[in-house]
C-alpha positions in Angstrom: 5.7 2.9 3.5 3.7 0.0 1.7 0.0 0.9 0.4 -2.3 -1.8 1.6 -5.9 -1.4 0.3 -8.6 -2.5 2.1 -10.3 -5.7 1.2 -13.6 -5.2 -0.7 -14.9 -7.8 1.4 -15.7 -8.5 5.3 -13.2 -11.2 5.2 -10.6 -9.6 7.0 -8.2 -11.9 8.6 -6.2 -12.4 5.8 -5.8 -8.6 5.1 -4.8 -8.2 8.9 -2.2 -11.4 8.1 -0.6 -9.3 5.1 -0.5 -6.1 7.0 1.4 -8.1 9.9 3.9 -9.8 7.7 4.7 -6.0 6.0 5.1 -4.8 9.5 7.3 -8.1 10.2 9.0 -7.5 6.5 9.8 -3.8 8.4 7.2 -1.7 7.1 6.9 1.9 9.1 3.4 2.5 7.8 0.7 1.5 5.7 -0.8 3.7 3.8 -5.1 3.1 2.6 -6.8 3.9 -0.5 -9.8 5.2 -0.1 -12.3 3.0 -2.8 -9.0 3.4 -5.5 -10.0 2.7 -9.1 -13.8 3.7 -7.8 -14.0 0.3 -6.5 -16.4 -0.2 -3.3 -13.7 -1.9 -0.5 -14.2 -1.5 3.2 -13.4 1.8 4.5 -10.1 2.8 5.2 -10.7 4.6 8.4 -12.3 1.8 10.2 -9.3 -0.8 8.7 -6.5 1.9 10.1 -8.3 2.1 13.6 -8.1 -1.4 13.9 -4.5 -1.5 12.3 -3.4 0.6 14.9 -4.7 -1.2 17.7 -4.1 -4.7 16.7 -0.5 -4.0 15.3 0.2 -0.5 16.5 1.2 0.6 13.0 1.1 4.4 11.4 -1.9 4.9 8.8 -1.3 7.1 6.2 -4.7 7.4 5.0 -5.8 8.8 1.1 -9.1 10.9 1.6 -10.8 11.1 -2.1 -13.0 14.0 -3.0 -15.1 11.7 -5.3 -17.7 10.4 -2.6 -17.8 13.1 -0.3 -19.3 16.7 -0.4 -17.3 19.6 2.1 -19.4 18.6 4.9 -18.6 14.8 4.5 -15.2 15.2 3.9 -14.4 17.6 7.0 -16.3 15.2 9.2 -14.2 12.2 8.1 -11.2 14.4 8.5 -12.7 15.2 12.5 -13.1 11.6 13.2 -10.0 10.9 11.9 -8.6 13.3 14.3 -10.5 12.2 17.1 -8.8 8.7 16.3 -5.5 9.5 16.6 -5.0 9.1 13.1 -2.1 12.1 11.6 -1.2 11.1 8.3 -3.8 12.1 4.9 -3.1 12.2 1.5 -6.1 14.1 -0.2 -7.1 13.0 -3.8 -9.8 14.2 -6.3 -10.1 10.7 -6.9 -11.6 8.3 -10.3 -14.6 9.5 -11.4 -17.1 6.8 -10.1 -18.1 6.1 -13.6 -15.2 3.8 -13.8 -15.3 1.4 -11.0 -17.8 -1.2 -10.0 -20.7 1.5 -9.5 -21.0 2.8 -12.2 -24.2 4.6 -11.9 -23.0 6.2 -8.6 -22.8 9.8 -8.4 -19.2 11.7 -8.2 -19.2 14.5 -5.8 -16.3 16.9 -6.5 -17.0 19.7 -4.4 -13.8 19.7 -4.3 -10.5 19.1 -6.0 -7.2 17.6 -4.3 -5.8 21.2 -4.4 -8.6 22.6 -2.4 -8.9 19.8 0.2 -5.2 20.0 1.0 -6.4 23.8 1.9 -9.6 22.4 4.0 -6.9 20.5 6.0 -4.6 23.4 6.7 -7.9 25.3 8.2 -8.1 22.7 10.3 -4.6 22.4 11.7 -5.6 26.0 12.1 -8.5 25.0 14.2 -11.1 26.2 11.6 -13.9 24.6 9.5 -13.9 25.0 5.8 -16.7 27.6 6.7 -14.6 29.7 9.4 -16.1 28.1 12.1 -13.7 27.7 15.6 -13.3 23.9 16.1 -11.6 25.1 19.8 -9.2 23.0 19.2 -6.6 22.6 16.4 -6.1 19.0 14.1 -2.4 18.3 13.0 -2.4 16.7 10.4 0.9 15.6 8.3 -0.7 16.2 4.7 0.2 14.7 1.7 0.0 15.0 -1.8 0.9 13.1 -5.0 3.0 13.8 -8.1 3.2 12.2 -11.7 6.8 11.8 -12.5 5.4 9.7 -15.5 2.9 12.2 -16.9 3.3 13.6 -20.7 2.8 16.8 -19.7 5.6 17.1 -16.4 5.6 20.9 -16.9 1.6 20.5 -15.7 2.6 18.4 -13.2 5.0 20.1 -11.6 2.8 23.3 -11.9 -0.1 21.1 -9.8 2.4 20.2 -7.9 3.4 23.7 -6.7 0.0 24.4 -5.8 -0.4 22.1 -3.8 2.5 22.9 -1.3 1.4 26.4 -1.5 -1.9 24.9 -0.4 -0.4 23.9 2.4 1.2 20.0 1.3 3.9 18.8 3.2 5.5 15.7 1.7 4.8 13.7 -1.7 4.3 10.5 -2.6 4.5 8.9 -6.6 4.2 6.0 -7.8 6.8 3.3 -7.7 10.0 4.8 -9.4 12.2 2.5 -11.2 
């Protein structure tokens, strides 16, 4: 899996180059921040549609809780469905104070732990509100871990809850 961000510009041809040559290189799937670091980039949904047409590659995409309230995020995660697209790592995501937009509101309805929960309703074929979708999502969710952290006790503990939210693989940072 190689992480490909989006470009923070409409100048996408040489993003579509790299994400060929990692697929060349022998790449499985690309995975797509969603804004990382609070930074505006295009959005990853509509780069991984066109990944997987153009190059037929698996998205994995990350789904933040920063710019999105319950309603946004279960929409995103519907039209992510309705796209084909299986693979989500949910995030609480930088605090927007951060990035590039500074005076841009965070959302946070949210944490990671309860979004990962959201999704599982889903592959249930319920909304976040109980709500029949009369059909079920099936989603392969994600979640991270901080091998690196001070704290890994804490870690670990976060990391527990989220597979008894319902997380199914993790991903870390680069290990050395």
């Amino acid at each position: 899996i190689c992480e490909l961000d989006p470009p923070k510009t409409l100048a996408l041809e040489k993003y579509f180059r790299g994400a060929r040559a990692l697929v060349e290189a022998g790449c499985d799937a690309i995975t797509l921040a969603d804004n990382s670091l609070a930074i505006l980039r295009v959005s990853n949904l509509a780069v991984a549609a066109m990944l997987k047409e153009r190059l037929g590659i698996n998205p994995l995409l990350h789904l933040s809780c920063r710019d999105r309230n319950v309603l946004g995020l279960q929409s995103e995660l519907l039209g992510m469905a309705a796209l084909g697209m299986r693979h989500v790592l949910p995030l609480t995501g930088d605090p927007a104070r951060v990035g590039d937009h500074p005076n841009a509101s965070s959302v946070y309805d949210v944490n990671s732990i309860e979004l990962i929960s959201i999704i599982r309703k889903l592959n249930d074929g319920f909304t976040h509100a109980g709500k029949s979708l009369k059909a079920r999502t099936q989603f392969v969710i994600g979640c991270t871990f901080n091998p690196n952290a001070r704290n890994l006790d804490s870690q670990v503990d976060r990391l527990e809850r989220k597979v008894a939210a319902g997380a199914q693989f993790s991903m870390t940072q680069p290990v050395f």
